[in-house]
C-alpha angles and dihedrals in degrees: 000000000000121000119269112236098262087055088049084048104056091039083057091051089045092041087050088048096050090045083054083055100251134131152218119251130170116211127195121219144174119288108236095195094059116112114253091023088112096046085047091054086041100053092039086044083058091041089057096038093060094038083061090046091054087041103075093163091056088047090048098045093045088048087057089039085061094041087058100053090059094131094025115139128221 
């Protein structure tokens, strides 16, 4: 069976990326539509946020990190 165009299509994309020298990768993340991912963000968010409040070094560092980017571009 021959491919059909889009097929022909996609193969000559991939084709342009690899001679770029660039690869194909597949990455696995967290599904945001399973029950109890939002509880989860929520918990480990608590966790670092406390963990920022007992670290008054790392507070303290990243306050003078912000007070050095004043004129910074995006």
């Amino acid at each position: 069976m021959a491919p059909t165009p889009v097929n022909r299509r996609v193969q000559k994309h991939r084709d342009a990326l690899r001679m770029a020298g660039l690869r194909p990768v597949q990455i696995w993340v967290p599904d945001t539509r399973r029950p109890g991912f939002v509880a989860e963000c929520r918990r480990q968010s608590l966790l670092a946020a406390e963990a920022d409040r007992a670290d008054a070094a790392m507070q303290q560092f990243m306050d003078e990190s912000l007070a050095g980017v004043e004129g910074w571009t995006a």
